[in-house]
PQR file of N, CA, C, O and H, with PARSE charges and radii, in Angstrom:
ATOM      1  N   UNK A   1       6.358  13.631   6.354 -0.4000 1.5000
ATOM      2  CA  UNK A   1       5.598  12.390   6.329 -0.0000 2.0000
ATOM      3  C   UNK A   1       5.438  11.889   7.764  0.5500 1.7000
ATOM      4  O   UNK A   1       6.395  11.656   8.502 -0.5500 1.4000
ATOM      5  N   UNK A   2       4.436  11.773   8.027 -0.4000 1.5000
ATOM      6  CA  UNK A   2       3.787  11.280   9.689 -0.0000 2.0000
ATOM      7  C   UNK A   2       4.412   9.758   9.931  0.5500 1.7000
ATOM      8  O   UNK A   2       5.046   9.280   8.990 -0.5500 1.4000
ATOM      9  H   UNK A   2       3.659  11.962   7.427  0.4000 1.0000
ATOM     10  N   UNK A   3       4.284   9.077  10.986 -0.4000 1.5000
ATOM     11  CA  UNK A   3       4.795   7.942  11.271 -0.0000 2.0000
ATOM     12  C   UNK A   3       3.357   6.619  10.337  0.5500 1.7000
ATOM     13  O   UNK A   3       2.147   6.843  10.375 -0.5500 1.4000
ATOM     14  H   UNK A   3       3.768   9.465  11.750  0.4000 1.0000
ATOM     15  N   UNK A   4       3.854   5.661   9.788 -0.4000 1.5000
ATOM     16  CA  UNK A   4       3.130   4.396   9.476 -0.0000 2.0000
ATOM     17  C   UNK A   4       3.109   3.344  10.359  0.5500 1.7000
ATOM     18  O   UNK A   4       4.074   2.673  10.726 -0.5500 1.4000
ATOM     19  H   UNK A   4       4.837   5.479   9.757  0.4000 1.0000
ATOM     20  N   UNK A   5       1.876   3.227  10.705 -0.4000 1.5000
ATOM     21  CA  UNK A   5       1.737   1.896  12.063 -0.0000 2.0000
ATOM     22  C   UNK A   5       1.753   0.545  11.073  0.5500 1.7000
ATOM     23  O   UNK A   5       1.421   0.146   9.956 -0.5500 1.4000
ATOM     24  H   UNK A   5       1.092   3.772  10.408  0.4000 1.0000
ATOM     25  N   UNK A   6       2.350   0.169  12.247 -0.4000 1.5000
ATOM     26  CA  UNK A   6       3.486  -1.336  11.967 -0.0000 2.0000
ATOM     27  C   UNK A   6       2.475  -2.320  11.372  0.5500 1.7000
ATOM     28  O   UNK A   6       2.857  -3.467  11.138 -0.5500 1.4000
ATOM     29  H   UNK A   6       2.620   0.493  13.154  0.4000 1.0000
ATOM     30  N   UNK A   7       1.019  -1.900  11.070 -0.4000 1.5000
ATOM     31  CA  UNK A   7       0.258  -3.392  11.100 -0.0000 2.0000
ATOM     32  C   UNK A   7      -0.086  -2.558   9.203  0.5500 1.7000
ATOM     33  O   UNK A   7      -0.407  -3.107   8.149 -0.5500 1.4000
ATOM     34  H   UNK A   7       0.709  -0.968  11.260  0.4000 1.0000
ATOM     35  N   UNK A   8       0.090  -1.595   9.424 -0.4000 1.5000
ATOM     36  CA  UNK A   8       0.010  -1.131   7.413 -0.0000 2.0000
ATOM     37  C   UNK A   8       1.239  -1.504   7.209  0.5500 1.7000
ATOM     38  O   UNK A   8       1.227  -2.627   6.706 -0.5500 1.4000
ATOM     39  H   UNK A   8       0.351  -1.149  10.280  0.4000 1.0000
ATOM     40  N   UNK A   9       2.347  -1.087   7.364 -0.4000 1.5000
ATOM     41  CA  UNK A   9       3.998  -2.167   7.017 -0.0000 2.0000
ATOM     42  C   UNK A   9       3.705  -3.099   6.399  0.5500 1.7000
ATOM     43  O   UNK A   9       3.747  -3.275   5.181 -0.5500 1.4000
ATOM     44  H   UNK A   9       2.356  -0.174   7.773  0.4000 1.0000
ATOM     45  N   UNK A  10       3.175  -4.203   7.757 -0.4000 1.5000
ATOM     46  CA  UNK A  10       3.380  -5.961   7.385 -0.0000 2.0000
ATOM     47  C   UNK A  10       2.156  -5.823   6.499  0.5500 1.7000
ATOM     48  O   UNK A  10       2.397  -6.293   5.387 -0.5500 1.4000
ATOM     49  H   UNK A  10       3.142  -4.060   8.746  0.4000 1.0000
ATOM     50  N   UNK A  11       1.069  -5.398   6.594 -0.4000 1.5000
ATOM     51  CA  UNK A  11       0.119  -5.846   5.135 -0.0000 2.0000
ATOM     52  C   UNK A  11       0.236  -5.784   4.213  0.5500 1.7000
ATOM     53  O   UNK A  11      -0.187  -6.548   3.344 -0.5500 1.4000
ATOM     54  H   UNK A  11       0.872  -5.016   7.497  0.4000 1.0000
ATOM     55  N   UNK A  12       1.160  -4.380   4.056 -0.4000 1.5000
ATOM     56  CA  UNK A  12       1.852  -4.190   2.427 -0.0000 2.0000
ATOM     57  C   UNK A  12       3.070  -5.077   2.430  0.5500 1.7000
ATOM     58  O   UNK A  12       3.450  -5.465   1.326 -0.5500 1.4000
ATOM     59  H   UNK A  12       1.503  -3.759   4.761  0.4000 1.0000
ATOM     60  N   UNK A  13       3.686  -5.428   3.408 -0.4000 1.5000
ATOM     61  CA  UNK A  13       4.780  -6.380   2.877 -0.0000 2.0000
ATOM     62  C   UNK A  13       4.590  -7.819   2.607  0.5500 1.7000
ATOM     63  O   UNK A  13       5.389  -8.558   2.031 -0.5500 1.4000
ATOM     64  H   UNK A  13       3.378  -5.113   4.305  0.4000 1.0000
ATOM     65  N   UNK A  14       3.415  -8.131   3.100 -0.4000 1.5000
ATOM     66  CA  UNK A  14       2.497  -9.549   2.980 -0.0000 2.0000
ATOM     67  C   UNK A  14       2.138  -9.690   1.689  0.5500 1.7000
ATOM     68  O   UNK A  14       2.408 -10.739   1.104 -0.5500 1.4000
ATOM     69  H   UNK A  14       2.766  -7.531   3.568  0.4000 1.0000
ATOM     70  N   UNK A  15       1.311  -8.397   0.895 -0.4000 1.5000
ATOM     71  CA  UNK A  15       0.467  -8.438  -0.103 -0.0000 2.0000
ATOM     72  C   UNK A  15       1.193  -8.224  -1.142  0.5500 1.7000
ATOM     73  O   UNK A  15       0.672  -8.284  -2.255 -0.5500 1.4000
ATOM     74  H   UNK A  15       1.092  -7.545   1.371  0.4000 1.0000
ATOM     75  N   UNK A  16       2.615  -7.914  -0.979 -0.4000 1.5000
ATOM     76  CA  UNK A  16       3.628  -7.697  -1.976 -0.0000 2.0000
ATOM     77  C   UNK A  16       4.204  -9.062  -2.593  0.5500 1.7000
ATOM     78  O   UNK A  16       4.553 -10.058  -1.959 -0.5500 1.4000
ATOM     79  H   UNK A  16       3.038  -7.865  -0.074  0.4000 1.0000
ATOM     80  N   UNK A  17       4.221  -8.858  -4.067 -0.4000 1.5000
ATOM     81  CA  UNK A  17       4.855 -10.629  -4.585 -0.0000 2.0000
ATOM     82  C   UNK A  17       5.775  -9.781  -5.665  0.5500 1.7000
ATOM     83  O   UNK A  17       5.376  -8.872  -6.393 -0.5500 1.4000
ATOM     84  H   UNK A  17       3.938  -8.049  -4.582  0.4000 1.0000
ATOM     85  N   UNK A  18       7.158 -10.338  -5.572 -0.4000 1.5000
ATOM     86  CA  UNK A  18       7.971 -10.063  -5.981 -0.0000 2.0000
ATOM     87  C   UNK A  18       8.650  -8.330  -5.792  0.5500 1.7000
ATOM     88  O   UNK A  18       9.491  -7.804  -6.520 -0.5500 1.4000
ATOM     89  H   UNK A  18       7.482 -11.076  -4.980  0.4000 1.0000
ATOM     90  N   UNK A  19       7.866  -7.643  -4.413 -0.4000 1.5000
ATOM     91  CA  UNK A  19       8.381  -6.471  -4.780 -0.0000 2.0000
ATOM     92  C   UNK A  19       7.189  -5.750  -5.329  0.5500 1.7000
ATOM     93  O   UNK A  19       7.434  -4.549  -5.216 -0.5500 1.4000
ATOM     94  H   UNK A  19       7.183  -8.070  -3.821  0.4000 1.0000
ATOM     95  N   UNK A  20       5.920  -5.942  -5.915 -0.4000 1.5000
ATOM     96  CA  UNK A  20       5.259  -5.313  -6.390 -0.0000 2.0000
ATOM     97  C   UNK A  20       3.827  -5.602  -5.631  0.5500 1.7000
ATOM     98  O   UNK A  20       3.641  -6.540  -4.857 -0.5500 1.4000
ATOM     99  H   UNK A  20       5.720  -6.918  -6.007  0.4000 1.0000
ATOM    100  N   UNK A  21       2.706  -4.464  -6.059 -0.4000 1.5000
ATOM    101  CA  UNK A  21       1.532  -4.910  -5.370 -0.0000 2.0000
ATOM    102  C   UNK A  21       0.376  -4.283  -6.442  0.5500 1.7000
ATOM    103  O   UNK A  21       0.571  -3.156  -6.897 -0.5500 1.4000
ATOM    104  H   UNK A  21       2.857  -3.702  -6.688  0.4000 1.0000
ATOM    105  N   UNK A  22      -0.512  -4.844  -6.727 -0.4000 1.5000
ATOM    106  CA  UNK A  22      -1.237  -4.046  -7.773 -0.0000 2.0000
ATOM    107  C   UNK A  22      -2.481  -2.912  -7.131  0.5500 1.7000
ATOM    108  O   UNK A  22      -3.042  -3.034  -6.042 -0.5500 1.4000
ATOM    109  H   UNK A  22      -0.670  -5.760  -6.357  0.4000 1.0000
ATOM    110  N   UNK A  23      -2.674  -1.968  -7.998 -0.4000 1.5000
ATOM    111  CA  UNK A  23      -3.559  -0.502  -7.066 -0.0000 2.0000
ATOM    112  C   UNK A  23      -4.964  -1.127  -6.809  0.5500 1.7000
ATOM    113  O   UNK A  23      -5.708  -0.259  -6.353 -0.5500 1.4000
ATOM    114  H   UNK A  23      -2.218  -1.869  -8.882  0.4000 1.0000
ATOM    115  N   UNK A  24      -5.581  -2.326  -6.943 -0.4000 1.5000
ATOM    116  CA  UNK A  24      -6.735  -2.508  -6.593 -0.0000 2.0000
ATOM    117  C   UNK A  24      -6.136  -3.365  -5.368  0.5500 1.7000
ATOM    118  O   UNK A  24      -6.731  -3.212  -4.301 -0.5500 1.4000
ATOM    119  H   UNK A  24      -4.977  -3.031  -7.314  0.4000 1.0000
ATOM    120  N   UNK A  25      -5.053  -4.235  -5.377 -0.4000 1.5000
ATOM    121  CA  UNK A  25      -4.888  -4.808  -3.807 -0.0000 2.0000
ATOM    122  C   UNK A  25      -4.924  -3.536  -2.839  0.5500 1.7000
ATOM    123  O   UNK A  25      -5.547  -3.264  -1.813 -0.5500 1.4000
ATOM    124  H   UNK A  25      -4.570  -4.360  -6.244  0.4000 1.0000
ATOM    125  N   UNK A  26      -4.136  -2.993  -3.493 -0.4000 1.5000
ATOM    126  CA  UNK A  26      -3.811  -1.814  -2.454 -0.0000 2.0000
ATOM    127  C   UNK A  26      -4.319  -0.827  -2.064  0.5500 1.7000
ATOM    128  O   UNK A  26      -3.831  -0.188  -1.131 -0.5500 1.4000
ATOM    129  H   UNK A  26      -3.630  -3.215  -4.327  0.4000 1.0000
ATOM    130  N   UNK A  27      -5.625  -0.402  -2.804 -0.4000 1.5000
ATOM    131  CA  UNK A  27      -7.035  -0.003  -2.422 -0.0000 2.0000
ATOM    132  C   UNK A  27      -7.826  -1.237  -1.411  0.5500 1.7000
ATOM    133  O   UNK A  27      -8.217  -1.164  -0.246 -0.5500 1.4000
ATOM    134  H   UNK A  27      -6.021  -0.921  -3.561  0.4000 1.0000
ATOM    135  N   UNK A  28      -7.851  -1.938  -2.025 -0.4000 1.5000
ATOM    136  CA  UNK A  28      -8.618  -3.106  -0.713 -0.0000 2.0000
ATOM    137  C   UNK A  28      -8.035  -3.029   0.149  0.5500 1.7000
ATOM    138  O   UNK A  28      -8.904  -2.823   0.996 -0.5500 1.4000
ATOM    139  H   UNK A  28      -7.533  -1.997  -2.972  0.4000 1.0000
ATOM    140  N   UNK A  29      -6.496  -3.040   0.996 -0.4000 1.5000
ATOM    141  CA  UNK A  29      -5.927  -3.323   1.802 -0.0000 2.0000
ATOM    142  C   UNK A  29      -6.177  -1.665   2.612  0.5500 1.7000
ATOM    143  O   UNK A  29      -6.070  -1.755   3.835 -0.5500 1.4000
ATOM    144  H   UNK A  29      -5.790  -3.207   0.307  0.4000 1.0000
ATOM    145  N   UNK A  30      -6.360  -0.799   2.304 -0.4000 1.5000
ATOM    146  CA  UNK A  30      -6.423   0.337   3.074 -0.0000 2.0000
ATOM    147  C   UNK A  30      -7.599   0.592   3.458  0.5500 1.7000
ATOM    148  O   UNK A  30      -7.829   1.176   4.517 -0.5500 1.4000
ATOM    149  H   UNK A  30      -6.447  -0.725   1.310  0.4000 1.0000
ATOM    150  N   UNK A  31      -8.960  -0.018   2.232 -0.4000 1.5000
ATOM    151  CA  UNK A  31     -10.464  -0.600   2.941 -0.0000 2.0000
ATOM    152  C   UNK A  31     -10.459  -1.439   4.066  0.5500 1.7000
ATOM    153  O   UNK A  31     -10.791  -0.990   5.163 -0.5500 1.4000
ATOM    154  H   UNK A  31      -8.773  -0.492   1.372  0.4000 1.0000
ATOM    155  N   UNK A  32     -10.130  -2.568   3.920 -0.4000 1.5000
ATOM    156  CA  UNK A  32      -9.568  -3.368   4.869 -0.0000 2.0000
ATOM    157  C   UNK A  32      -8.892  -3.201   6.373  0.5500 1.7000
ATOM    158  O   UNK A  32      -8.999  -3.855   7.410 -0.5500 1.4000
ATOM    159  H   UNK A  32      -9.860  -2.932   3.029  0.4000 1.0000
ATOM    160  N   UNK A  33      -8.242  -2.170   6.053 -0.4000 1.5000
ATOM    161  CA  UNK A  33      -7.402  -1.659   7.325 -0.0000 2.0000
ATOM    162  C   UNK A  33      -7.779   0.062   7.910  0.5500 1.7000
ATOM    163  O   UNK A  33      -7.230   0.721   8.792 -0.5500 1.4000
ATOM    164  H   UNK A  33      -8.155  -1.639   5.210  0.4000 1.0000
ATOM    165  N   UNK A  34      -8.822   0.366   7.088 -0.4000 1.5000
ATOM    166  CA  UNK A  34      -9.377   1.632   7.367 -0.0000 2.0000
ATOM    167  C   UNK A  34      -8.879   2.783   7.325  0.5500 1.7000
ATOM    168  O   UNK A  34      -9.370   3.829   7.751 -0.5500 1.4000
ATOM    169  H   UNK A  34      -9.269  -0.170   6.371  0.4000 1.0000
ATOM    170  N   UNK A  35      -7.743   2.589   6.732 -0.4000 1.5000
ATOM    171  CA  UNK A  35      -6.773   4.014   6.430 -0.0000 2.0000
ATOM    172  C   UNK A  35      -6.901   4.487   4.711  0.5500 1.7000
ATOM    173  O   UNK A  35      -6.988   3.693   3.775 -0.5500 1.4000
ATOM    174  H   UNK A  35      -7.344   1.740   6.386  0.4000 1.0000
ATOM    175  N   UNK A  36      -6.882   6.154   4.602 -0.4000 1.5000
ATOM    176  CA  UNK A  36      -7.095   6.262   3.431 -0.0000 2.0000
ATOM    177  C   UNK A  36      -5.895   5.387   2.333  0.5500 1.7000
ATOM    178  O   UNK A  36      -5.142   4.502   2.738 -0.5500 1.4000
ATOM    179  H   UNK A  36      -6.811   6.799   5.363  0.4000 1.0000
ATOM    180  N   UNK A  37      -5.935   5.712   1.409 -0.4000 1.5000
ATOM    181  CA  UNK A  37      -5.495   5.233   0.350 -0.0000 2.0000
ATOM    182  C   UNK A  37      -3.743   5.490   0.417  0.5500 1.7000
ATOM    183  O   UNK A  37      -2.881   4.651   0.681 -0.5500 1.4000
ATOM    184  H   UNK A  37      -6.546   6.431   1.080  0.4000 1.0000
ATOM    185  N   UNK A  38      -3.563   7.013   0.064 -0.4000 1.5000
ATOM    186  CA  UNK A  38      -2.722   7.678   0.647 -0.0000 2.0000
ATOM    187  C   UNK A  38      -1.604   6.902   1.615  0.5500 1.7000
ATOM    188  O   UNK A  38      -0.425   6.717   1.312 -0.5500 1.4000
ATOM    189  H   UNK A  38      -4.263   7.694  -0.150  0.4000 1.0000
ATOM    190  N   UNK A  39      -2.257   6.496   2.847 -0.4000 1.5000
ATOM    191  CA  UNK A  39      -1.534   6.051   3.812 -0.0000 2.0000
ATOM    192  C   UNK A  39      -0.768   4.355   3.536  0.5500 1.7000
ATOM    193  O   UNK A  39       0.259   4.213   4.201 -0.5500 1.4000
ATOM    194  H   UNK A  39      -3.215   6.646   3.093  0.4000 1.0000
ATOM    195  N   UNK A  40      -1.094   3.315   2.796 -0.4000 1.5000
ATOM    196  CA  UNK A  40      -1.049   2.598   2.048 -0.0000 2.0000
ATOM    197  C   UNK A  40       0.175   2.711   1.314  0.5500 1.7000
ATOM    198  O   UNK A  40       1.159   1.992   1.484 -0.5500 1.4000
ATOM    199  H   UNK A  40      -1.928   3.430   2.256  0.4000 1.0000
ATOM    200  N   UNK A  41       0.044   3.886   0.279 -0.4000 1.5000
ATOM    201  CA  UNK A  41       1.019   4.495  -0.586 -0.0000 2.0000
ATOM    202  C   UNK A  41       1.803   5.109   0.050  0.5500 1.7000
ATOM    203  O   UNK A  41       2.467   5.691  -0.807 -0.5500 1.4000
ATOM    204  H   UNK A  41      -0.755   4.470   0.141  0.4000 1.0000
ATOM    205  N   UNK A  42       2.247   5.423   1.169 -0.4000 1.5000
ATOM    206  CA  UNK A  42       3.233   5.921   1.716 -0.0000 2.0000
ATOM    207  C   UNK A  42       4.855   4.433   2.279  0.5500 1.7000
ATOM    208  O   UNK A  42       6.085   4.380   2.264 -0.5500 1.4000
ATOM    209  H   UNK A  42       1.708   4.950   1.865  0.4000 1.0000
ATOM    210  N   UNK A  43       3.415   3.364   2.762 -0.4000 1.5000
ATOM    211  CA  UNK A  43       3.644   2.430   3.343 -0.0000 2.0000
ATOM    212  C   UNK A  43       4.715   1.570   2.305  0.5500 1.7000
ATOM    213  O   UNK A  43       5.846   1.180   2.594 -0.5500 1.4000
ATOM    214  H   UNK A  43       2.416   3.407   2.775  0.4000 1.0000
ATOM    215  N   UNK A  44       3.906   1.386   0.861 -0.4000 1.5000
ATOM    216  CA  UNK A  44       4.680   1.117  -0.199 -0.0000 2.0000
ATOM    217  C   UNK A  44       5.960   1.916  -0.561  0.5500 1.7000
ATOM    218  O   UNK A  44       7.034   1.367  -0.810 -0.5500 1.4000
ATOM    219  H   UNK A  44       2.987   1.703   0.626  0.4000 1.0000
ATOM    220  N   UNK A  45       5.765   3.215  -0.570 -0.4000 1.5000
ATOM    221  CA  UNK A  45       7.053   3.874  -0.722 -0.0000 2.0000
ATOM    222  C   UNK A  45       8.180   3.616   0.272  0.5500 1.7000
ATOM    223  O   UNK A  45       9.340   3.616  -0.138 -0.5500 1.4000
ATOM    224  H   UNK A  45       4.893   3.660  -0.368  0.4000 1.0000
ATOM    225  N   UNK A  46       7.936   3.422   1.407 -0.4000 1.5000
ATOM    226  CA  UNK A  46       8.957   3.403   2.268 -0.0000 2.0000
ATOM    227  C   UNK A  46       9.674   1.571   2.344  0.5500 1.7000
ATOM    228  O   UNK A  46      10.831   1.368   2.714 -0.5500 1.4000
ATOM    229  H   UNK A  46       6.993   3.423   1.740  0.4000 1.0000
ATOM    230  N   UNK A  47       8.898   0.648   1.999 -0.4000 1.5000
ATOM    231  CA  UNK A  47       9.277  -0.119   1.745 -0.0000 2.0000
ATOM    232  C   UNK A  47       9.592  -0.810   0.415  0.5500 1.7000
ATOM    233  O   UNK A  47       9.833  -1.980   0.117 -0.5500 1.4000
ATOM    234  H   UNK A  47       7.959   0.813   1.697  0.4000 1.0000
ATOM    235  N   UNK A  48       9.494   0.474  -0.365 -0.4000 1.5000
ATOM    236  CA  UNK A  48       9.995   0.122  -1.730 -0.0000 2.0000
ATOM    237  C   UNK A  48       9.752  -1.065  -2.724  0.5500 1.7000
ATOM    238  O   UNK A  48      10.454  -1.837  -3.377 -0.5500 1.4000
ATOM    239  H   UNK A  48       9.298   1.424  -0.123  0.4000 1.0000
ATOM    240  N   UNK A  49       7.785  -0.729  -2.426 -0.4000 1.5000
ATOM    241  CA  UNK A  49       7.239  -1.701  -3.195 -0.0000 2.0000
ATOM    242  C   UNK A  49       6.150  -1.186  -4.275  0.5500 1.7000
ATOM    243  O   UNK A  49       5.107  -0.657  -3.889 -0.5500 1.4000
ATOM    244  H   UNK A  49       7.214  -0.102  -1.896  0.4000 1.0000
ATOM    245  N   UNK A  50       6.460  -1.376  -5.729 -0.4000 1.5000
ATOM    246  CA  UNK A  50       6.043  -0.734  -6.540 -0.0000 2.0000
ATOM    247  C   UNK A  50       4.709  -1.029  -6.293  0.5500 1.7000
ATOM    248  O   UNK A  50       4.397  -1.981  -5.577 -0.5500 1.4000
ATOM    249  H   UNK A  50       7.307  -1.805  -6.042  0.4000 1.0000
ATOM    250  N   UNK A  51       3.684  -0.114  -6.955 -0.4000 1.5000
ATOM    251  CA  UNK A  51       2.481  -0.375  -6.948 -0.0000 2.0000
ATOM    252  C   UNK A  51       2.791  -0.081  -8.624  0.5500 1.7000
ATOM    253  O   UNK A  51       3.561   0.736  -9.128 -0.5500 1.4000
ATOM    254  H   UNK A  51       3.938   0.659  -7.536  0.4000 1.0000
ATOM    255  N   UNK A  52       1.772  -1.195  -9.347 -0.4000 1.5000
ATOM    256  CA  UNK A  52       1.454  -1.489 -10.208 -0.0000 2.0000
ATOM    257  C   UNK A  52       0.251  -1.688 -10.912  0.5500 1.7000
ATOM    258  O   UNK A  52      -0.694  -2.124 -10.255 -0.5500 1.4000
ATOM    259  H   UNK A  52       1.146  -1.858  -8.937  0.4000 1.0000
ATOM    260  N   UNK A  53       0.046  -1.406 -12.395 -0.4000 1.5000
ATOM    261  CA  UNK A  53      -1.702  -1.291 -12.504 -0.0000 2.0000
ATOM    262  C   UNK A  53      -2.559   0.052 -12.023  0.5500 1.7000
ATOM    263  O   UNK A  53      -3.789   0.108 -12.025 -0.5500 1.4000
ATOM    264  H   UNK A  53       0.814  -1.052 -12.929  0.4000 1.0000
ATOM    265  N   UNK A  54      -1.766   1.001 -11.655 -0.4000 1.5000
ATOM    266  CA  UNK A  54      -2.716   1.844 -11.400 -0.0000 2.0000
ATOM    267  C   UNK A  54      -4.032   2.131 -12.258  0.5500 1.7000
ATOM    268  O   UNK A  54      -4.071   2.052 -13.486 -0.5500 1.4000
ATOM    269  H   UNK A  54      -0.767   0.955 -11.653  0.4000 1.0000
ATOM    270  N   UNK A  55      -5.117   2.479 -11.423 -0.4000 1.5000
ATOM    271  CA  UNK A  55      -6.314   2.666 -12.186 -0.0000 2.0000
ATOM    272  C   UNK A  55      -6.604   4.248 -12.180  0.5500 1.7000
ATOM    273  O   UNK A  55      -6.970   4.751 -13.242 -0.5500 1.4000
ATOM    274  H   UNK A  55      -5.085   2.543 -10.426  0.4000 1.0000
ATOM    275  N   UNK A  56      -6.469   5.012 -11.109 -0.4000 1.5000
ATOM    276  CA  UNK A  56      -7.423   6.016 -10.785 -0.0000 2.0000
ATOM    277  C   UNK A  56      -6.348   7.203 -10.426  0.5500 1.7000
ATOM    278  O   UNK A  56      -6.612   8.299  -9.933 -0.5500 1.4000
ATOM    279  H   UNK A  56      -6.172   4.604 -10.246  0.4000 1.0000
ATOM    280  N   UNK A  57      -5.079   6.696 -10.802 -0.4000 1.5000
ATOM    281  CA  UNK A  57      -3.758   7.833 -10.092 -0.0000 2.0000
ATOM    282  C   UNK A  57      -3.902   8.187  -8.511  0.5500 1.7000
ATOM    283  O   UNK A  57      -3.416   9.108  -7.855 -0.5500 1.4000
ATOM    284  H   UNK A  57      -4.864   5.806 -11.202  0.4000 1.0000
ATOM    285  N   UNK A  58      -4.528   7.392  -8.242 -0.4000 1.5000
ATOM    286  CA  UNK A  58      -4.425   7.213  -6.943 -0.0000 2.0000
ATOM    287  C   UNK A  58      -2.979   6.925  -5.898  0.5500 1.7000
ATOM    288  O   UNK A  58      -2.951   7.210  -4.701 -0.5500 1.4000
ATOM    289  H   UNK A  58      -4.923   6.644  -8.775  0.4000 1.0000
ATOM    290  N   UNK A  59      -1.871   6.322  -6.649 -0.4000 1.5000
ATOM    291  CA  UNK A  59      -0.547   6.276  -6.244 -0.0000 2.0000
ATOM    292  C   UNK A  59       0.520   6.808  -6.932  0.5500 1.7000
ATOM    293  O   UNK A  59       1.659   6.709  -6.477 -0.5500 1.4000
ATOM    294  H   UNK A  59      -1.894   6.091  -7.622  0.4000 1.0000
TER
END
């Protein structure tokens, strides 16, 4: 797993409520921040924040 820049971290740890984040935030937030999807979901894994709601198995 490649390194995650610090500004995908804090967005997923921003957009996280209670620990969780749902797969359409977390599709917007990697639109948003221009990184694939993927990279997002890595970001969540390492900070051990469920993604929830998946739509597309995308995470």
């Amino acid at each position: 797993m490649s390194e995650i820049a610090s500004e995908v971290l804090e967005a997923v740890q921003r957009a996280a409520k209670d620990g969780r984040i749902s797969c359409t935030e977390a599709r917007k937030l990697a639109e948003e921040l221009k990184v694939p999807v993927g990279v997002v979901g890595e970001a969540a894994d390492e900070l051990k924040v469920k993604i929830k709601a998946c739509e597309l198995g995308c995470f």
